[in-house]
DOTILO-18010 format. One record per residue (C-alpha): residue number from 0; x, y, z. Coordinates in Angstrom, 2 decimals. Each point is the difference from the previous one (the first is absolute). Last residue first. Layout:
BEGIN
REC  num        x        y        z
REC  NUM        X        Y        Z
...
END
This chain:
BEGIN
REC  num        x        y        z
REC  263    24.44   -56.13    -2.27
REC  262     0.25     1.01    -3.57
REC  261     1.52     3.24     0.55
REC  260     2.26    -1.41     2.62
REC  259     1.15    -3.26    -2.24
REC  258     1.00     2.83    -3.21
REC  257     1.80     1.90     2.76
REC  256     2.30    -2.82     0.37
REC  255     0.99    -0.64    -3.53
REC  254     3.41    -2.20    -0.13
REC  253     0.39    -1.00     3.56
REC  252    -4.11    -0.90     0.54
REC  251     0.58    -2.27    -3.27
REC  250     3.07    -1.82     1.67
REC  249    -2.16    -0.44     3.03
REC  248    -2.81    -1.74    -2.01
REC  247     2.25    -2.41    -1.86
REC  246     1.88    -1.24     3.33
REC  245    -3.43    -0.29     1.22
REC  244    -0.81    -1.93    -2.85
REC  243     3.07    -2.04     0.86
REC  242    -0.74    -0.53     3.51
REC  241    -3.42    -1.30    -1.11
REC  240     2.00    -2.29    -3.11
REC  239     2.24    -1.65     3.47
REC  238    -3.49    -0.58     2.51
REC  237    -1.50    -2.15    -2.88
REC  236     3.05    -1.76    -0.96
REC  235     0.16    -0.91     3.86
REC  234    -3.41    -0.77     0.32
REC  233     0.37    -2.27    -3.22
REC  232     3.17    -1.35     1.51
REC  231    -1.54    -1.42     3.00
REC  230    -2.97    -0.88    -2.48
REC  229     2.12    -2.50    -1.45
REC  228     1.71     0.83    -3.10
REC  227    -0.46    -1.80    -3.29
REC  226     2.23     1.00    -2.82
REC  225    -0.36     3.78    -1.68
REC  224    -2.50     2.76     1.61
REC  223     3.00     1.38     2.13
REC  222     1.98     0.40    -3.11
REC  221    -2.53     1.37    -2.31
REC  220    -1.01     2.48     3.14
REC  219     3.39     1.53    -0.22
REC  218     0.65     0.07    -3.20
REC  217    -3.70     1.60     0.00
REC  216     1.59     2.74     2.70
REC  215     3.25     1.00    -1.94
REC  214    -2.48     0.78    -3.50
REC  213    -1.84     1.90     2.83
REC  212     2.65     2.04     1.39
REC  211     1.38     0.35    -3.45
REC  210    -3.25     1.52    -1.81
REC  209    -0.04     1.56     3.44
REC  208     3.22     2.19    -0.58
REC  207    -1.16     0.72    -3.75
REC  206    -3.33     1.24     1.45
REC  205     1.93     2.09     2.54
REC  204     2.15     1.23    -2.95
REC  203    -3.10     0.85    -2.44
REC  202    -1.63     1.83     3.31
REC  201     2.85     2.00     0.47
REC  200    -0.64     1.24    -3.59
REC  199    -3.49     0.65     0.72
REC  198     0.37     1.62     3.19
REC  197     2.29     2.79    -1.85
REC  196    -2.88     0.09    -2.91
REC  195    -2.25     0.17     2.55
REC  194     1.84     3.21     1.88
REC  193    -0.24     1.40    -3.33
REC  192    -3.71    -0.75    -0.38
REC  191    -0.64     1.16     3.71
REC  190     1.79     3.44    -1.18
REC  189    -1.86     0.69    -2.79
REC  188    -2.75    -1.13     2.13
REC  187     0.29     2.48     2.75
REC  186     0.48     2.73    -2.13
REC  185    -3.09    -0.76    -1.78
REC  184    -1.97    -0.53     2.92
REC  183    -1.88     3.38    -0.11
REC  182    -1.70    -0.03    -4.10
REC  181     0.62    -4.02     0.40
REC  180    -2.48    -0.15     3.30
REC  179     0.27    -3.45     0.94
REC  178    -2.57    -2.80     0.04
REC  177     1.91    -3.36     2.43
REC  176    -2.49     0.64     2.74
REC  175    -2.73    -0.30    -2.51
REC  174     0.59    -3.55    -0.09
REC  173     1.08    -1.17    -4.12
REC  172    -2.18    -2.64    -1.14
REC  171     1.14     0.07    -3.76
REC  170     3.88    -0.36    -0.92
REC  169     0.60    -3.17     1.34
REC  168     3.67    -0.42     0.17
REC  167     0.93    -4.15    -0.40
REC  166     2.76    -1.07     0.95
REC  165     0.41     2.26     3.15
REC  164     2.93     1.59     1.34
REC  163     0.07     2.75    -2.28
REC  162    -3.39     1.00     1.00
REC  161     0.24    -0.68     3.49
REC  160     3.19     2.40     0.10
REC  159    -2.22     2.93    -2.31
REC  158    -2.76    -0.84     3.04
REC  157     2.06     0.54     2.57
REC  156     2.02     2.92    -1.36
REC  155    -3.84     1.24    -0.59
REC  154    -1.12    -0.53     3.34
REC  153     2.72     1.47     1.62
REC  152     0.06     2.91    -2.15
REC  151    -3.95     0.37     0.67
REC  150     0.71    -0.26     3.79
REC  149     3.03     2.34     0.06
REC  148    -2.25     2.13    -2.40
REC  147    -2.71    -0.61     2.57
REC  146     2.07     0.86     3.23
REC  145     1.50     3.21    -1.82
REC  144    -3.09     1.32    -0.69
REC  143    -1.55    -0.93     3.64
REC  142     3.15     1.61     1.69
REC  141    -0.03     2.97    -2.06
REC  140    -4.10     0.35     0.24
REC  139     0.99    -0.35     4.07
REC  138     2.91     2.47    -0.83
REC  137    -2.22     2.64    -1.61
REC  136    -3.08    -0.51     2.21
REC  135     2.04     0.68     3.12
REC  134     1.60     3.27    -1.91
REC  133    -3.84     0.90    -1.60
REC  132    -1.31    -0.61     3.41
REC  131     3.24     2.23     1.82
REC  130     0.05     2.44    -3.22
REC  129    -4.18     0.16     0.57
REC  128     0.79     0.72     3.92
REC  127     2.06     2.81    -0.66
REC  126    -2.04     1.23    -2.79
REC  125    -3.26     0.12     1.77
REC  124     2.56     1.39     3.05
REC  123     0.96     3.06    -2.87
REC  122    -3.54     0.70    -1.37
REC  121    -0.85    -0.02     3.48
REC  120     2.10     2.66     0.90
REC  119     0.20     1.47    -3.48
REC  118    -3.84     0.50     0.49
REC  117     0.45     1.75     3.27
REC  116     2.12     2.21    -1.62
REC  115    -1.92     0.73    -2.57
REC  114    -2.44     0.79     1.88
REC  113     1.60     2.41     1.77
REC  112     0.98     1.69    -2.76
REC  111    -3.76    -0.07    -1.20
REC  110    -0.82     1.45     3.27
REC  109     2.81     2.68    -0.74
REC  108    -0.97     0.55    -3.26
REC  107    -3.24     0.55     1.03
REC  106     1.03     2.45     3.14
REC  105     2.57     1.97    -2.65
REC  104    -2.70     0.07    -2.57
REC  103    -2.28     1.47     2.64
REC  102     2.83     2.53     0.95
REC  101     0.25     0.92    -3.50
REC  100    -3.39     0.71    -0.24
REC   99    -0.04     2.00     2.79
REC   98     3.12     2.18    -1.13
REC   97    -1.46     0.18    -3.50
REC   96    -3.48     1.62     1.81
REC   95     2.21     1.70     2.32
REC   94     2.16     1.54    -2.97
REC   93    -3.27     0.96    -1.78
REC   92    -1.52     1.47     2.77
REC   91     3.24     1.92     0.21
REC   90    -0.20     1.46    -3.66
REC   89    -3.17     0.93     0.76
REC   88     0.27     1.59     3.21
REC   87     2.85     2.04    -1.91
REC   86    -2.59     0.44    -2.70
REC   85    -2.60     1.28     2.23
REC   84     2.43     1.94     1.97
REC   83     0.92     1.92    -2.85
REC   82    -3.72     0.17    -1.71
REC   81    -0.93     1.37     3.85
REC   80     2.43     2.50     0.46
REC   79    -0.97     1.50    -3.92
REC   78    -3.35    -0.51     0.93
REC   77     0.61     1.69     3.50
REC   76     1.64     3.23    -2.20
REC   75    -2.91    -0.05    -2.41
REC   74    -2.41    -0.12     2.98
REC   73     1.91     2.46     1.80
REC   72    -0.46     2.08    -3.24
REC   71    -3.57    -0.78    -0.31
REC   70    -0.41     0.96     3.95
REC   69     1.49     3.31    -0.37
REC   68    -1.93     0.70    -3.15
REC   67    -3.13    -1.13     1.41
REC   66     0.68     1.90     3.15
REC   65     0.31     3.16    -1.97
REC   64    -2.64    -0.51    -2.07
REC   63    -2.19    -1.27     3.28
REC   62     1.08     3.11     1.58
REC   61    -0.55     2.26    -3.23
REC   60    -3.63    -1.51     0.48
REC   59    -0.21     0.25     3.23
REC   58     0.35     3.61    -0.12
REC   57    -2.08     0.46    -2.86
REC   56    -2.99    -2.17     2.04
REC   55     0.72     2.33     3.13
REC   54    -0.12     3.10    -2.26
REC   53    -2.95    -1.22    -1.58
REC   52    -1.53    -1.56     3.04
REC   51     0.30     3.65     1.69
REC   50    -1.17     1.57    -2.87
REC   49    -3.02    -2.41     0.08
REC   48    -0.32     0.49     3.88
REC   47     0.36     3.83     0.29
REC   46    -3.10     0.23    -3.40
REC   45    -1.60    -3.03     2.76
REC   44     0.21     2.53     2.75
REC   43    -1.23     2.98    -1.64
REC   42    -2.99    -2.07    -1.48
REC   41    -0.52    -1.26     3.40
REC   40     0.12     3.69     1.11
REC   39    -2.35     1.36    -2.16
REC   38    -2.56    -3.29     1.00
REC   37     0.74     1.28     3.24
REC   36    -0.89     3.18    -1.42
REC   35    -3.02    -1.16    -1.47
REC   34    -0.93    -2.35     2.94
REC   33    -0.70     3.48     2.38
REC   32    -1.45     1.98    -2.07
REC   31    -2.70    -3.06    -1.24
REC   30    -0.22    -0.40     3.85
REC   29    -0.94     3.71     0.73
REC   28    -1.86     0.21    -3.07
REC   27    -1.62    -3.27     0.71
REC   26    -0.50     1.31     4.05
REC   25    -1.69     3.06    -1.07
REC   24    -2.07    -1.89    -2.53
REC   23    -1.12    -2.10     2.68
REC   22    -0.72     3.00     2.28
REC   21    -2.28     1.72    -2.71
REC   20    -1.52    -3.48    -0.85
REC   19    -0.45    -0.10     3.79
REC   18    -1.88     3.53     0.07
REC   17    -1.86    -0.71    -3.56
REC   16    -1.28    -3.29     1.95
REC   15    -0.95     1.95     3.01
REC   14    -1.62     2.58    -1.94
REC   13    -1.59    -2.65    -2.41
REC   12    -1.56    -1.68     3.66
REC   11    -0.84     3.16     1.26
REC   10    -1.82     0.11    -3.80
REC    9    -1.71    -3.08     0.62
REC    8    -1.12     0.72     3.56
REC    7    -1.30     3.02    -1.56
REC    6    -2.04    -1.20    -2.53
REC    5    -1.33    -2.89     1.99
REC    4    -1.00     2.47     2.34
REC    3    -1.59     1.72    -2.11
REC    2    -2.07    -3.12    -1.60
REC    1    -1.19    -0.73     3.14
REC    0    -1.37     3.48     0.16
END
């Protein structure tokens, strides 16, 4: 009995099952039914879509062309414009680039002009003031120059009048006051020497002149030496031969006065 029951509540349960699988099938073939034609019309749609796209991607296609085209010759065309204006900008660059150079040259040259200026300024008061140093120098060195060679002449008329004058000329000893420059003074002593030879000959006269001065004086002193004299007459002899040596002396001053200066 048990085993009945289990037969039967088995196959209620295969009914049922067969009766869902019966209603499941149903609904597949419904829903199979149903997705194949929407699977239909998907592959209706996408055959629309690709010869859609095709038509849309010849479409675009001859619009690219045709823009392509359009845009190579406006390319060509704003080359053309551009190459133009690229060597007209060019061509200017290059003028500013000169123009700015020149204008630096211009500052530079104007600094240096200014300079230079301001150089020759000072250049010119240096100068000023070396022409008043080298003026004042000049005429003291002029002075000083002229002072020694006056001096040196001086001192070698003196010494050339000392040396005729004297008995005996020592020729060693010389000062070196008396040293002259022959290479400079040779002018001066060409002329000296003629100027000696003048002095010379006056000399020979004076000496001739005193020769009788003195040959007048020892008459004179022979005769006041002669006899006895009292010393009344002594004094007197004595104060008569100084007025003649003074007689003597001013007679030499007469004859060669500026050869008394230089020696005094």
């Amino acid at each position: 009995y048990r085993l009945n029951n289990e037969i039967n509540n088995f196959k209620n349960k295969t009914a049922k099952f067969k009766r869902k699988t019966n209603r499941l099938s149903i609904k597949l073939k419904d829903n199979y039914e149903y997705l194949r034609k929407i699977l239909i019309e998907k592959n209706d749609l996408v055959k629309l879509l690709k010869a859609e796209t095709c038509q849309l991607k010849q479409e675009v296609d001859s619009m690219v062309e045709t823009s392509i085209s359009k845009l190579k010759e406006e390319d060509d065309e704003f080359i053309k414009k551009a190459g133009k204006h690229k060597s007209i900008t060019a061509i200017y660059v290059g003028r500013l680039n000169k123009l700015d150079e020149f204008t630096k040259q211009e500052k530079l040259l104007e600094e240096k002009y200014i300079n230079m200026k301001e150089q020759n300024v000072i250049m010119d008061k240096k100068y000023e003031i070396a022409l008043k140093k080298m003026d004042e120098n000049k005429f003291k060195s002029e002075q000083i120059v002229i002072k020694n060679m006056l001096k040196k002449c001086v001192d070698f008329s003196v010494h050339m009048k000392k040396q005729t004058l004297m008995i005996k000329c020592p020729v060693e000893g010389a000062s070196i006051n008396e040293i002259i420059d022959f290479e400079e003074m040779l002018d001066i002593g060409n002329k000296l020497i003629e100027t000696h030879d003048k002095k010379c000959l006056d000399l020979k006269e004076e000496t001739k002149v005193l020769k009788e001065l003195l040959k007048s004086t020892r008459k004179v002193i022979k005769e006041k030496n002669m006899g006895d004299y009292s010393q009344k007459k002594n004094v007197s002899s004595a104060g008569s031969l100084s007025v003649h040596l003074h007689f003597i002396l001013l007679l030499f001053i007469i004859i060669n006065p500026n050869r008394i200066d230089n020696n005094f």
